[in-house]
KEKE-3310 file (N, C-alpha, C; in steps of 0.2 Angstrom, whole numbers, plus 5000, padded with zeros to 4 digits):
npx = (4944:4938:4942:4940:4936:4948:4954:4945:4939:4940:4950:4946:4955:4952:4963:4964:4959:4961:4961:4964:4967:4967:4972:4972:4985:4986:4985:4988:4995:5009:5018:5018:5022:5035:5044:5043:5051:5066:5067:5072:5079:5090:5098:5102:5093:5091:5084:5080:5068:5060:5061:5053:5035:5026:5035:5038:5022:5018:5024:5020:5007:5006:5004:5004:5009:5005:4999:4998:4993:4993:4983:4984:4972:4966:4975:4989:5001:5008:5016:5018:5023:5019:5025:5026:5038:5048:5056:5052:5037:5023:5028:5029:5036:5038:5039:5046:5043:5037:5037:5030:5040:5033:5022:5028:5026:5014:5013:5012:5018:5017:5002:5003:5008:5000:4991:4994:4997:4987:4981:4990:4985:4972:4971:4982:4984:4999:5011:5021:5029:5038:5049:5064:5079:5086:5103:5108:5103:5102:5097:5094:5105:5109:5098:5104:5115:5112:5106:5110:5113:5099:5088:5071:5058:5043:5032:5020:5018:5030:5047:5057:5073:5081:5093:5105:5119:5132:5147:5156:5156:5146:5132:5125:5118:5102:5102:5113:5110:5111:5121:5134:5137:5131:5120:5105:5087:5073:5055:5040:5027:5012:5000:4985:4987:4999:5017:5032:5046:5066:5082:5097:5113:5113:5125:5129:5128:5133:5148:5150:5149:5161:5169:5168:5176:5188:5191:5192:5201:5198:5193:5183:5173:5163:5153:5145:5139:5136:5138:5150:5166:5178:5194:5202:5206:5201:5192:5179:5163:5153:5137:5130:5113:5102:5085:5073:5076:5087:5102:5114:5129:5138:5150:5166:5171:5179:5186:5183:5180:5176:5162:5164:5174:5168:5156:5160:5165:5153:5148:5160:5154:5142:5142:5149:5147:5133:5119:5106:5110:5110:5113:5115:5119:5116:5118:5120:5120:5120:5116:5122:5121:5132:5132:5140:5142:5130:5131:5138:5145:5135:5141:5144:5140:5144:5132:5132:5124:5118:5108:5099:5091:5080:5089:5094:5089)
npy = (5040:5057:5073:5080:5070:5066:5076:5079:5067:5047:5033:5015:5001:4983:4975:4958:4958:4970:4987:4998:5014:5028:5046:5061:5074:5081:5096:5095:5083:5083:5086:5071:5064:5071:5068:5056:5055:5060:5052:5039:5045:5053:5067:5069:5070:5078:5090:5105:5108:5098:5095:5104:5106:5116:5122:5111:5107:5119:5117:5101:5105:5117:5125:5111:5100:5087:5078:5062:5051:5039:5027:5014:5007:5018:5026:5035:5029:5030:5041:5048:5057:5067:5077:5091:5089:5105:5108:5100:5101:5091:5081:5071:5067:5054:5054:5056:5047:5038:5027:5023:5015:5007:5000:4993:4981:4979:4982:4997:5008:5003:5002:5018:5019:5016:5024:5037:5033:5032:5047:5053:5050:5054:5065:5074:5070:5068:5066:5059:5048:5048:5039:5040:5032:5045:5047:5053:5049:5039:5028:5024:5022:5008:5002:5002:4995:4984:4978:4984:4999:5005:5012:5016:5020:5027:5026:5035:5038:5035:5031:5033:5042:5038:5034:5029:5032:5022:5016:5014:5000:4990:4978:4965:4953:4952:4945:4950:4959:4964:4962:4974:4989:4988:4995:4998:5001:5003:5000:5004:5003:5010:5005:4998:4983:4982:4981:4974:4979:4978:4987:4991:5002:5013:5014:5023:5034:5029:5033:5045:5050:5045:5051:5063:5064:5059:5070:5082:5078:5072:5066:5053:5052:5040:5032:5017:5022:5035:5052:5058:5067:5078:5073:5083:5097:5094:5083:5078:5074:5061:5056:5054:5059:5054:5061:5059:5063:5072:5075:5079:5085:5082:5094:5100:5117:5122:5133:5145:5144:5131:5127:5132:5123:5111:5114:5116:5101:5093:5099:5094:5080:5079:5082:5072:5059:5061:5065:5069:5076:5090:5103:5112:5123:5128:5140:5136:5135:5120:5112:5097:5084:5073:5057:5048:5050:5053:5067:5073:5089:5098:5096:5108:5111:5113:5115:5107:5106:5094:5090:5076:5071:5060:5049:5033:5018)
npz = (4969:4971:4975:4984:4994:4996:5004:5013:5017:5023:5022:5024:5029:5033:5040:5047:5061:5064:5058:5046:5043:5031:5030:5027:5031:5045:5056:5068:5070:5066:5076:5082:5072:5069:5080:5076:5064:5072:5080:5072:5063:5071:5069:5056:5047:5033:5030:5036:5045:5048:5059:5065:5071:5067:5055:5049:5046:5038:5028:5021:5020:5008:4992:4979:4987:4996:5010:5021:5032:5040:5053:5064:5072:5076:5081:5079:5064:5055:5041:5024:5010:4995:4982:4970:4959:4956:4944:4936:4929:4931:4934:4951:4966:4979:4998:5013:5021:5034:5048:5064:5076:5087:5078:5068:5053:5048:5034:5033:5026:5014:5011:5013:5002:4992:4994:4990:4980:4971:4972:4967:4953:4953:4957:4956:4944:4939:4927:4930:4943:4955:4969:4981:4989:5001:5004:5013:5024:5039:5041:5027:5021:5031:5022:5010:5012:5015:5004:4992:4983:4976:4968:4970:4959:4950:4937:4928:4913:4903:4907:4914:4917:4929:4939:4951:4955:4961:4959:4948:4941:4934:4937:4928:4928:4938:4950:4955:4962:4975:4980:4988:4981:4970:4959:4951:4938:4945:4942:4939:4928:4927:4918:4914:4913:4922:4923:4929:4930:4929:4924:4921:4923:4908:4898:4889:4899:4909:4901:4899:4911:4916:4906:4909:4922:4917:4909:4914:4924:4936:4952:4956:4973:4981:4990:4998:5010:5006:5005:5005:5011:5004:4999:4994:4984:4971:4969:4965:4973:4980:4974:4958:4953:4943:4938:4931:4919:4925:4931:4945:4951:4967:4970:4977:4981:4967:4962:4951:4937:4936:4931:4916:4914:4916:4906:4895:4892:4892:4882:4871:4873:4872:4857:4853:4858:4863:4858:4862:4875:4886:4897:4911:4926:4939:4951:4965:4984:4994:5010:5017:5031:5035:5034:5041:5055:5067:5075:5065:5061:5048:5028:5018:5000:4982:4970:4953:4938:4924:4911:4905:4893:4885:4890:4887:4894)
capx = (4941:4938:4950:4935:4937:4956:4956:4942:4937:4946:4947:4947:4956:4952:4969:4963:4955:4964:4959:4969:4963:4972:4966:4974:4989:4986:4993:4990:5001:5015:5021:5020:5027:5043:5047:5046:5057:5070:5070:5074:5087:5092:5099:5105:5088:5094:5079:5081:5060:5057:5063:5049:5031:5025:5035:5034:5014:5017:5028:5016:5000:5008:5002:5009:5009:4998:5004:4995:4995:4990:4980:4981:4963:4963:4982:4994:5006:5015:5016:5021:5019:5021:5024:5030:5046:5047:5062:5046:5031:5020:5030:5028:5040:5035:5044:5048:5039:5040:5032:5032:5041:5030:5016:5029:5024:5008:5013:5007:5020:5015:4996:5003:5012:4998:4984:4998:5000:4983:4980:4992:4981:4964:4968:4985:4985:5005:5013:5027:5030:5046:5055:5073:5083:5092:5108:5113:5100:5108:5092:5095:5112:5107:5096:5108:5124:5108:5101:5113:5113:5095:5085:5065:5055:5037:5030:5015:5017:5036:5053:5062:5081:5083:5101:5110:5126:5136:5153:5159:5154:5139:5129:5120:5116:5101:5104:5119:5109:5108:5128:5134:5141:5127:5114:5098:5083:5066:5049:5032:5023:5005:4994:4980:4993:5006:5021:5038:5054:5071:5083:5103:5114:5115:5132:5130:5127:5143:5155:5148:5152:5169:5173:5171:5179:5194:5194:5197:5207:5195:5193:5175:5173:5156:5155:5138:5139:5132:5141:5160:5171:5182:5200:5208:5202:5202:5188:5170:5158:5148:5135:5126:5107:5099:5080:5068:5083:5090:5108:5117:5135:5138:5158:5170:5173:5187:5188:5177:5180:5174:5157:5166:5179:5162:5152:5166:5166:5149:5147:5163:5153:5138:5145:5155:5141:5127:5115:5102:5112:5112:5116:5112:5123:5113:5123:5117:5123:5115:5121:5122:5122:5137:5129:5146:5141:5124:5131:5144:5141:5136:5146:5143:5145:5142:5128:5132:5121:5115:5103:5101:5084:5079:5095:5093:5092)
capy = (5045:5064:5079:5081:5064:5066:5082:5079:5060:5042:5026:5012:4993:4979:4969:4954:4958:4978:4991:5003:5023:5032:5050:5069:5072:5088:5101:5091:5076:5086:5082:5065:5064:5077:5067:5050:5057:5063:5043:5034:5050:5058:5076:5065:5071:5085:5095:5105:5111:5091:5096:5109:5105:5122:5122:5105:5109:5125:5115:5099:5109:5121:5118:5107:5095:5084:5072:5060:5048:5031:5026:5009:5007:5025:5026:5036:5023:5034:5045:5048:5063:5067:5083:5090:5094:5112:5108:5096:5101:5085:5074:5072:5062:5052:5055:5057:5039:5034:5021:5022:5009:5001:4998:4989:4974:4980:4986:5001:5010:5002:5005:5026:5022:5015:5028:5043:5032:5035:5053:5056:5046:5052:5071:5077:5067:5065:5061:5052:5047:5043:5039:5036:5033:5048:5043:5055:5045:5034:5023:5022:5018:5003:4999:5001:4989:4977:4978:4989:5004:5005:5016:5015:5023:5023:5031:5033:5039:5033:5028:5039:5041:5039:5034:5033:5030:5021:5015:5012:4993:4988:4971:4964:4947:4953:4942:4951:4967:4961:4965:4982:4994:4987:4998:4997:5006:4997:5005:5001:5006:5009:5004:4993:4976:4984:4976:4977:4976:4981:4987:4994:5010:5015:5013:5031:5036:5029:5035:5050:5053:5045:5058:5070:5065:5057:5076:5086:5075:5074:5056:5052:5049:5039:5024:5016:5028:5041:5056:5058:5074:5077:5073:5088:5102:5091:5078:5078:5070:5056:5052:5060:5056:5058:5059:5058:5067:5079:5076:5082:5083:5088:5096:5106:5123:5118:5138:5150:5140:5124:5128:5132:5116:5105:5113:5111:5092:5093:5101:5089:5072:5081:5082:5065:5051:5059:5072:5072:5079:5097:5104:5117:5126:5135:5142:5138:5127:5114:5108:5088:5082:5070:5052:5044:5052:5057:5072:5078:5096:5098:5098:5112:5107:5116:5111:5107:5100:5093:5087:5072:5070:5055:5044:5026:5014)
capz = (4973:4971:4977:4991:4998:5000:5006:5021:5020:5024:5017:5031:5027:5037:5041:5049:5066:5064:5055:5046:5042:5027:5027:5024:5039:5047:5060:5074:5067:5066:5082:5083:5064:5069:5084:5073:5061:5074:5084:5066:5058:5074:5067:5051:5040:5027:5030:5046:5047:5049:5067:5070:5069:5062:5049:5044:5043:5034:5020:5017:5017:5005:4987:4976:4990:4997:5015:5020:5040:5042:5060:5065:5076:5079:5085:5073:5065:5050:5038:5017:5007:4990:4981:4963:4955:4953:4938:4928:4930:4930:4939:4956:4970:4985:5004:5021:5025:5041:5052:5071:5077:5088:5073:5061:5052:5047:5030:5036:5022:5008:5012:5012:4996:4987:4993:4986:4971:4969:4974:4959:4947:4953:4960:4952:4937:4935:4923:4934:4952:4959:4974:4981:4994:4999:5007:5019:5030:5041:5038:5019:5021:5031:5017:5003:5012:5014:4997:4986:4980:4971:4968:4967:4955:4949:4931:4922:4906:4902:4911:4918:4919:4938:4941:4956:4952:4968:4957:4938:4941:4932:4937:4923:4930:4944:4954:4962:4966:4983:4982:4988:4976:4963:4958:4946:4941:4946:4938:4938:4922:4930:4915:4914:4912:4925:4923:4932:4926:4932:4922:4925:4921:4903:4896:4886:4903:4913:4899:4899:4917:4916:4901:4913:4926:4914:4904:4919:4930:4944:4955:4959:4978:4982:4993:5001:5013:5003:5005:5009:5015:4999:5001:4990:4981:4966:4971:4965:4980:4980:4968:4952:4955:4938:4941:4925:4915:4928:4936:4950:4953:4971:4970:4981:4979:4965:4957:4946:4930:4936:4927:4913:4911:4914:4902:4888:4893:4893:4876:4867:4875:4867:4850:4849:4861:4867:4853:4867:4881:4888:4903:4915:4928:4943:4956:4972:4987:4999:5016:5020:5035:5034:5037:5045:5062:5068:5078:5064:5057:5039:5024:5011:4994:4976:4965:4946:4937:4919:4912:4903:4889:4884:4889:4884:4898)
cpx = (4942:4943:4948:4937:4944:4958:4953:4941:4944:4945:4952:4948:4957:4959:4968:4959:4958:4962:4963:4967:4969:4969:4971:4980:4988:4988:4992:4995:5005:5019:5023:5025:5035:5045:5047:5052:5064:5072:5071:5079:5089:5092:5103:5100:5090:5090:5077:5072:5057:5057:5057:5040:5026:5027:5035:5026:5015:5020:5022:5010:5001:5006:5007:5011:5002:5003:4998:4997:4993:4988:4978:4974:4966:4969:4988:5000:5009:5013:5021:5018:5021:5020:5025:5033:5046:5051:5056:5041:5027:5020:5031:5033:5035:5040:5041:5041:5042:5033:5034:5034:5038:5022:5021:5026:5018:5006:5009:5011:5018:5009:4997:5005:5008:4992:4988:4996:4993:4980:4985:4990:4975:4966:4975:4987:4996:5006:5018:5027:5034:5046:5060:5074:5088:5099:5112:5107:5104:5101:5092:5100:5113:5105:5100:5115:5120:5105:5106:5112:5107:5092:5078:5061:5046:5036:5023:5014:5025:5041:5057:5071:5083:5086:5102:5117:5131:5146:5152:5157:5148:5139:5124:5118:5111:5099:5109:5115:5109:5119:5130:5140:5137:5122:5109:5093:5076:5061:5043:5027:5013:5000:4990:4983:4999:5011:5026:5044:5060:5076:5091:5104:5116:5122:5135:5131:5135:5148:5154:5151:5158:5172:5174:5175:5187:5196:5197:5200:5206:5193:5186:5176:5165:5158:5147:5135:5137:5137:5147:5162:5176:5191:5204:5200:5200:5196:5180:5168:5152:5145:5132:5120:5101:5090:5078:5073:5086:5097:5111:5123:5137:5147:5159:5170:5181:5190:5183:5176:5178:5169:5160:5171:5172:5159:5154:5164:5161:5147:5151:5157:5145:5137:5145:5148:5132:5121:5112:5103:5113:5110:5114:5115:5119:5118:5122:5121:5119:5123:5118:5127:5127:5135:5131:5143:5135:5126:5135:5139:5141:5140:5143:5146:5142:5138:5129:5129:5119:5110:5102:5095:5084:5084:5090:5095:5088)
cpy = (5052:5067:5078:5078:5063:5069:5080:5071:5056:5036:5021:5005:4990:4974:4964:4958:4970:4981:5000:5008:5027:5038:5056:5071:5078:5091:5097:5083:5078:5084:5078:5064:5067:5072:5059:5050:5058:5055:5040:5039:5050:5064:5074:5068:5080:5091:5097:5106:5104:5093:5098:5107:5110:5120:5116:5105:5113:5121:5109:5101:5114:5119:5115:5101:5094:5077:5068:5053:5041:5030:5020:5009:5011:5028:5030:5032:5025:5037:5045:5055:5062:5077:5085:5091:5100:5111:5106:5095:5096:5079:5078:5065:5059:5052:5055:5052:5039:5031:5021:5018:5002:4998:4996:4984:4976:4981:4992:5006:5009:5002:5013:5027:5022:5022:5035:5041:5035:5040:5054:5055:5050:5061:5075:5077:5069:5063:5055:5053:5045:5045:5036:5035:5039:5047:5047:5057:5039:5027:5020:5020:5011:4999:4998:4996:4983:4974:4980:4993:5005:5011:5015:5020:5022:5027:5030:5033:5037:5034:5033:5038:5045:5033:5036:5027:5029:5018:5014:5004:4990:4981:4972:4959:4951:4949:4943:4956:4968:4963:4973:4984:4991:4992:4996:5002:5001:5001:4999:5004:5004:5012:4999:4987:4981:4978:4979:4974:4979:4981:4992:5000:5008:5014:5019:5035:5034:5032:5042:5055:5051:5049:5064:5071:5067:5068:5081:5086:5077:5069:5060:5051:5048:5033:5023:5019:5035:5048:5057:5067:5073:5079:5079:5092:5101:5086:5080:5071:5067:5054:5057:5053:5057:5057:5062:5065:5072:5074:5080:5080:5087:5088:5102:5113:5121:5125:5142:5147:5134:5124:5128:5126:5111:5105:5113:5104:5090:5093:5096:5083:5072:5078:5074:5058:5055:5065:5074:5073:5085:5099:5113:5119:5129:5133:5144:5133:5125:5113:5103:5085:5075:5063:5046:5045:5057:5066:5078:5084:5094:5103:5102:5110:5114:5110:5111:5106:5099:5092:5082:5069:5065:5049:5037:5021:5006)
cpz = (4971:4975:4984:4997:5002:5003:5015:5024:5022:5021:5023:5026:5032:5036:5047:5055:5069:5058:5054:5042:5038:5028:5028:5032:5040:5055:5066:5076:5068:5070:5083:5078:5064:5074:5083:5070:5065:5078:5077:5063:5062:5071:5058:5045:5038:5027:5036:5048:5048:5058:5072:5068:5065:5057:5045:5042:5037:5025:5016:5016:5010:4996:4982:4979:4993:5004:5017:5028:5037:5052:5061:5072:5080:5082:5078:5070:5060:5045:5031:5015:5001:4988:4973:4963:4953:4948:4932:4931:4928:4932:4945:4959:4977:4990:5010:5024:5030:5044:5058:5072:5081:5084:5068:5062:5050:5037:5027:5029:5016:5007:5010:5004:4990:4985:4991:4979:4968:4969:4966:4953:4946:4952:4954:4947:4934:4930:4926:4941:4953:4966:4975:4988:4995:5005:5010:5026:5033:5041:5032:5019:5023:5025:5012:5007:5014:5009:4995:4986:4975:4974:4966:4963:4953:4942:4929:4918:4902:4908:4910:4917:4923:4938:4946:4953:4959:4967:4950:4939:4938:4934:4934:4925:4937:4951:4958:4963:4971:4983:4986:4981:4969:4962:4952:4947:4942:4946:4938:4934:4925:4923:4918:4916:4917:4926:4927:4930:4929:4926:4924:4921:4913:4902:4893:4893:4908:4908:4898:4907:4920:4910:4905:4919:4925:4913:4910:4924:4935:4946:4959:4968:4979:4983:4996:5006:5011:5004:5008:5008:5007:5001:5001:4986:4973:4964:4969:4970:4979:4976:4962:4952:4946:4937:4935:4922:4920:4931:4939:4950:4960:4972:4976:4980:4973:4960:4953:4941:4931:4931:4921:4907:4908:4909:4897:4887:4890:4884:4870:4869:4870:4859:4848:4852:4861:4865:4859:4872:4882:4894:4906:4922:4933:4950:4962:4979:4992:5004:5018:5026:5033:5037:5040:5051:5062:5072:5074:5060:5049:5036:5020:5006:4988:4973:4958:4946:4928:4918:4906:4899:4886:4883:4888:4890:4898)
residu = (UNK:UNK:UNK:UNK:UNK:UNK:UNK:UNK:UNK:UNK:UNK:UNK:UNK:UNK:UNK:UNK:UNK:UNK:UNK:UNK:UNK:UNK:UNK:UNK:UNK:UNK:UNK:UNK:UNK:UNK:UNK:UNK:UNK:UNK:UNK:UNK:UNK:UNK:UNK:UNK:UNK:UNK:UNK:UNK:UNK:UNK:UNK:UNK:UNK:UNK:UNK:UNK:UNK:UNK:UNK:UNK:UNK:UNK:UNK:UNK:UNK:UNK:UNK:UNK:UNK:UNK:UNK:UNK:UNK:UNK:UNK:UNK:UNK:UNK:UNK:UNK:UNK:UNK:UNK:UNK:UNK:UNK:UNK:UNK:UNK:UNK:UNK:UNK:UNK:UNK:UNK:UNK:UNK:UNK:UNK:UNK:UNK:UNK:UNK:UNK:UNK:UNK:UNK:UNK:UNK:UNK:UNK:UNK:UNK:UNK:UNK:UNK:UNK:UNK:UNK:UNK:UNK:UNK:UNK:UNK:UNK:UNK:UNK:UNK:UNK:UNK:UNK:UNK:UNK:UNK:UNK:UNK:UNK:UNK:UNK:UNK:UNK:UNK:UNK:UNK:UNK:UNK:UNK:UNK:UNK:UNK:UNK:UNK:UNK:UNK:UNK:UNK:UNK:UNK:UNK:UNK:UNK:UNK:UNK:UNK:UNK:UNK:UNK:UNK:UNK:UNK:UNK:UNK:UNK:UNK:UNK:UNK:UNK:UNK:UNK:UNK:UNK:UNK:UNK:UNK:UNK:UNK:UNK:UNK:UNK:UNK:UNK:UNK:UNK:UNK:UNK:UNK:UNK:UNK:UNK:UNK:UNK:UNK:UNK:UNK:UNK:UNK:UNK:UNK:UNK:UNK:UNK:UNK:UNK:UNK:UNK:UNK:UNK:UNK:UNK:UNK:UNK:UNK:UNK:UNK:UNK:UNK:UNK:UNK:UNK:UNK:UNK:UNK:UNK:UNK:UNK:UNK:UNK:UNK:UNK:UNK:UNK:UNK:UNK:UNK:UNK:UNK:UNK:UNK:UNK:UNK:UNK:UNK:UNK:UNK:UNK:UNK:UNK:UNK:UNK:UNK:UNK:UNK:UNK:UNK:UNK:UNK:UNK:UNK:UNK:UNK:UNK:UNK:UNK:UNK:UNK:UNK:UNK:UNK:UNK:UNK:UNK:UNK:UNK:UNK:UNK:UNK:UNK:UNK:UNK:UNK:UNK:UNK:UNK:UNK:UNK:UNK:UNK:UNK:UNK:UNK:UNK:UNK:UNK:UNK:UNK:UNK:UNK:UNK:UNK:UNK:UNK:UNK:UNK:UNK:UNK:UNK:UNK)
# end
């Protein structure tokens, strides 16, 4: 389809004797969509403007994104968006799904996820499309102690290195992914011949992020749980997400020099394992709602982060 059609039109699929309407989500959705989100998170979604129907319009109309409903026979039954990566320009993520709960079982998700996939083929020409879990959803967390620690992913033009990293345990056999504390990445190369493969964490990639912890003598804390409170001043927090080369480290306040030790670390692992890794330091911070308890305050953390170009997975 054209820009046009996705913009103003709709595109209607019969599921047996129902009839289910994709078509552009707009400010009047808001509402219902903000007060979906709020019965499946509570106060648990990391992004406070989901709360408010304004601004949640103001954000997915905004450009660079593009949202997008679903209407079983004429009735609102969920919503998906997609948007781009300001860090890489040309990829583009998918999010904030939801499905009302009384229209599950329709595969009313996977209908929003296809007609994105294709809005970034036809209108925004992507080079890549991911999605994740992020895991200070108390929804995702379910998901992940029911399924593992996965992460899903989509590309068009190559594979990405989307990592989450849940422990130092790798499963090679996928057959245990269904365990907890396993992770994987799972991609879908949308050529002509789409295939699907799954594939686990890099090896370059795990010793890379035990060299650092090892060099500065600092203990990983990251459980299925997604986000943990840090014991000591010593502790880096939960997981490093590494999305089409970028990672994150989310750390305590541990000193001024922290940047500094890391980016040494960074620089020897550089040198000795990994030519094509460099790093990137912005100095900002994020608050995560803490996803043990729906009512607890959020935690402020510091944002490191690398970046990690053509790892090998």
């Amino acid at each position: 389809m054209d820009k046009e059609t996705y913009l103003t039109g709709t595109l209607e699929i019969r599921q047996g004797e129902n009839i289910i309407t994709l078509r552009r989500a707009g400010r009047g959705d808001m509402p219902a969509i903000s007060d979906a989100i709020y019965q499946e998170y509570g106060t648990t979604y990391y992004k406070d403007f989901v709360y408010d129907a304004d601004k949640l319009y103001a954000y997915l109309s905004s450009e660079g994104r593009f949202s997008a409903v679903a209407e079983l026979n004429g009735e609102l039954a969920g919503h998906m968006g997609t948007w781009e990566e300001k860090l890489f320009p040309g990829i583009w993520e998918m999010g904030m799904g939801i499905v009302f709960r009384q229209f599950r079982g329709h595969n009313i998700l996977a209908y929003l996820g296809k007609y994105l996939l294709a809005y970034n083929i036809d209108v925004s020409k992507a080079r890549g499309l991911m999605g994740h879990n992020v895991l200070t959803h108390s929804i995702s967390q379910k998901q992940s102690e029911q399924g593992g620690m996965v992460v899903n992913g989509f590309t068009l033009n190559f594979v990405p290195s989307d990592i989450l990293i849940s422990t130092f345990t790798r499963h090679k056999n996928p057959e245990t992914v269904n365990e907890k504390s396993s992770y994987c990445y799972h991609y879908a190369n949308l050529t002509p011949d789409t295939k699907e493969k799954t594939v686990y964490l890099a090896d370059e990639v795990t010793d890379c992020v035990q060299y650092i912890y090892n060099t500065q003598k600092l203990k990983l804390v990251c459980t299925s749980d997604g986000f943990a409170e840090p014991a000591d001043k010593s502790t880096l927090v939960c997981d490093i997400n590494t999305r089409f080369g970028y990672a994150a480290i989310q750390v305590p306040e541990i000193g001024s020099d922290f940047a500094e030790r890391c980016r040494k670390a960074l620089t020897s692992m550089k040198e000795k394992t990994l030519p094509p890794l460099t790093y990137h330091f912005p100095q900002t911070h994020r608050k995560h709602c803490s996803p043990t308890k729906k009512q607890r305050k959020p935690v402020s953390f510091s944002v490191l982060s690398f970046q990690i170009r053509n790892a090998a997975i």
